[in-house]
N, C-alpha and C positions, 0 to 999 in steps of 0.2 A: 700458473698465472693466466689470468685471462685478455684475451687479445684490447678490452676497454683499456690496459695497462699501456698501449704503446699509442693512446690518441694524444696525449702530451708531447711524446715524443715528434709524433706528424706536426703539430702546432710549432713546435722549435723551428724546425725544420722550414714550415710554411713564413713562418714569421721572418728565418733571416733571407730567403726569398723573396716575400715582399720589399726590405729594407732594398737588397743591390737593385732590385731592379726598380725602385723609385729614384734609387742612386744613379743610375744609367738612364733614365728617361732626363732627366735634370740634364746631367750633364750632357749626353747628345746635344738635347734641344740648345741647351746654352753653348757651349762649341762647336755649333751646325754640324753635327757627325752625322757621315748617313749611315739610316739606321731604321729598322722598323716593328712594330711592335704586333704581338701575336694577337689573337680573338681568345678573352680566357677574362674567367673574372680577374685575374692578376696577372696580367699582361707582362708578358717576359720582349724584352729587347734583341733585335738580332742587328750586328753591325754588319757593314759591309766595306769593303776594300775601295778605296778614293786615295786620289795621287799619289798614289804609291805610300801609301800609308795603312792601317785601319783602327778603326775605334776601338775593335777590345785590346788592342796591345799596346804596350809602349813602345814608341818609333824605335830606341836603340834595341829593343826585344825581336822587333816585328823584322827590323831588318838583316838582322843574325839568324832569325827565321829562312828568310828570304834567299838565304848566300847559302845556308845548310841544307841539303837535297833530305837530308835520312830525316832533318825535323820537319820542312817545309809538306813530306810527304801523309804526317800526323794531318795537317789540316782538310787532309781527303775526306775525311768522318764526313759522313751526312748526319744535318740536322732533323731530327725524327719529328719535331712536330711543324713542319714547313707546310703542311695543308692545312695550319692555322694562322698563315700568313695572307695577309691579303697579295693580291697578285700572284700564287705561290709558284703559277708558271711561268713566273719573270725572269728568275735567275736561280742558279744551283745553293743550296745554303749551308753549308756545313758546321758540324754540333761546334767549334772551336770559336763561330762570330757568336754565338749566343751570350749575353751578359752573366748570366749565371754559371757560365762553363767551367769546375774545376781544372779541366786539363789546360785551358786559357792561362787560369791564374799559375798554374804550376808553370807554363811556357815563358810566360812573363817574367816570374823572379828568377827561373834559373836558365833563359837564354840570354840573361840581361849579360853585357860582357862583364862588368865587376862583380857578378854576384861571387862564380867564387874564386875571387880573388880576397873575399874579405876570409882572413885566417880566424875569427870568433866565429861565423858559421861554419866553416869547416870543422873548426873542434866541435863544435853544437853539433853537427851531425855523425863527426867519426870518419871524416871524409877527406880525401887530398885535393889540394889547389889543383891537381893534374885531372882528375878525375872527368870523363866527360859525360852530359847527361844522355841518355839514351831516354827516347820515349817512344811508348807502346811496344816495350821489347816484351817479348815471348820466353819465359820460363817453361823450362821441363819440369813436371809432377809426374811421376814413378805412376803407375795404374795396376790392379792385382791381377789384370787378365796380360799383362807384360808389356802392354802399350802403354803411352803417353798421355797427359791431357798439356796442351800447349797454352796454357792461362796467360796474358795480357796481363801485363805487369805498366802502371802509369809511367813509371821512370824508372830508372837501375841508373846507379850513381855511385861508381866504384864498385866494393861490395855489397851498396843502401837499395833495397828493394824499396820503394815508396808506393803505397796507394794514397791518394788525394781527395780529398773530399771540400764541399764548398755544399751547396742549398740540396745536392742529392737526401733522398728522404731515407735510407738506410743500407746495409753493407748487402741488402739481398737474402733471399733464403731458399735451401733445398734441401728437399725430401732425403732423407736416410739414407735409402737406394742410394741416392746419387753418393754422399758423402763414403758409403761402402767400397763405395770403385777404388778408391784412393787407397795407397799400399798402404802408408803410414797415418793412415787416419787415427783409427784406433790405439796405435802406439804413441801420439805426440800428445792427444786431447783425451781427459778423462771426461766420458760423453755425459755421464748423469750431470756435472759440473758445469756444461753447455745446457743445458735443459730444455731436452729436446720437445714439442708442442704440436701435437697432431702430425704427427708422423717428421715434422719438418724442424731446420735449424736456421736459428738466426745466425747473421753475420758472414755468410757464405764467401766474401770476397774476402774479410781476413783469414778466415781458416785459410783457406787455399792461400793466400799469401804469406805464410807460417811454413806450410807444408814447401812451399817453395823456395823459402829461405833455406829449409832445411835439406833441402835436394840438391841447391847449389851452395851447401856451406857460406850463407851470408844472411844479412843481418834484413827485417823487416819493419818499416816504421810507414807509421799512418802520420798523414798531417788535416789538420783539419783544420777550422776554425776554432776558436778559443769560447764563440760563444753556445757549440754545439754539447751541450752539456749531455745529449742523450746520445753521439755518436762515441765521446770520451767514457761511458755509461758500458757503453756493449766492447771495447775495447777494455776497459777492467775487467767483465763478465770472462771475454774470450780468456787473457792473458791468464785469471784466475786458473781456467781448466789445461793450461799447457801442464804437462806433467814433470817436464828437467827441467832444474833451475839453467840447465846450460841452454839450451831453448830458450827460456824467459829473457837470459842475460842477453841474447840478440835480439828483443823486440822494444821498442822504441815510439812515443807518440811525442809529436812537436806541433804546438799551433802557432799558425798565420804568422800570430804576433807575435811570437816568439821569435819569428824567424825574420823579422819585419825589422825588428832591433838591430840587426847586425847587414843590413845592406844599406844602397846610397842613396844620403835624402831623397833626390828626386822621384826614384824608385817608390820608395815608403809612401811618399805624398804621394803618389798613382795611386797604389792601393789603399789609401786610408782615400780618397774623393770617390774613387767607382766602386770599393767593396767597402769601407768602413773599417779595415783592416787598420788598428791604430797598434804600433808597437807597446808589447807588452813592458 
């Protein structure tokens, strides 16, 4: 295939980018949030923290946030394009105020306190009421020289590996080499089936996500948006080249809105005004 094949793909991708972040410019401006906006033909929103609140999260999210040391500690990330901010030496901006932030939107539904308390998302995920969310935890991947590679995992949620996805423009890709390293590369994925493309592999962040499920006997699930028809695309491609159906039976894709259905109005209405997110 040739690389003209994934400019549709950029377009999706582009497209629900423009949408949240005309969603975010709106609504700032109309609920005086402070907030400011990048230098870029399609200006992306960066909020910022005001009395004890902030704009990308829902107050009962932001403040579970706030009381939790191990989540609170996620919001360290630095925001990477903040030298496209006017003032940029005004204050520190981390990737989490960004409007477009998947890890934002993941924080939001599931620091919320009733998220899981609802018992139809739980069964939708395979997940106990007890369960707590963990983010940016660190999974072990086996390596063939006998070390480690320590991959960043968005959430782990009981046994649910989750990666999250929102306007990112794809799962990443790396050269063969790199993919070689990995003990069980070769054994979980039948590679002609991944269709490898000048040396290199798409989807980089599900494989290794796969591979880590299977390192810590647990289950792997992508959540994305429902209208990312090209990230749901390369997640069949992957899932196709898993080689045990006992592997396959642990991977898992759930979008937004799907999961949008099963928590409290309030909530829903946050994500359906700043992301579009309407339950499925």
């Amino acid at each position: 295939m040739g690389a003209d094949l994934h400019v549709p793909a950029r377009r999706v991708a582009s497209r629900l980018r423009a949408e949240v972040s005309a969603r975010n410019r709106m609504r700032a401006q109309t609920d005086s949030l402070s907030h400011e906006q990048t230098y870029s033909s399609q200006p992306a929103v960066v909020y910022a923290e005001e009395n004890g609140g902030h704009g990308n999260f829902f107050p009962p999210s932001w403040r579970r946030i706030q009381a939790n040391a191990a989540w609170a500690a996620r919001l360290d990330k630095t925001y990477t394009a903040s030298a496209r901010v006017p003032r940029s030496r005004d204050r520190w901006r981390g990737e989490l105020e960004c409007a477009t932030s998947s890890d934002a939107l993941l924080m939001n539904i599931f620091c919320h306190p009733a998220t899981m308390k609802s018992a139809t998302l739980c069964a939708l995920l395979g997940v106990s009421a007890s369960d707590k969310p963990e983010f940016g935890w660190r999974a072990r991947v086996a390596l063939t020289n006998g070390h480690d590679d320590r991959t960043e995992i968005d959430m782990r949620l009981g046994d649910l590996l989750v990666e999250a996805k929102l306007c990112e423009g794809d799962f990443q890709s790396a050269p063969m080499s790199m993919m070689w390293r990995y003990d069980a590369f070769a054994d979980i994925f039948d590679i002609e089936r991944l269709h490898p493309r000048r040396g290199k592999l798409r989807s980089y962040q599900l494989l290794r996500g796969v591979m880590a499920a299977v390192e810590h006997d647990a289950r792997f699930c992508l959540m994305c948006d429902a209208r990312r028809s090209d990230l749901k695309d390369d997640w069949a491609e992957m899932v196709a080249a898993v080689r045990y159906s006992t592997v396959r039976c642990r991977l898992q894709i759930v979008t937004w809105q799907e999961i949008a259905q099963h928590l409290p109005r309030p909530l829903a209405a946050f994500l359906d005004e700043k992301y579009g997110i309407v339950s499925a």
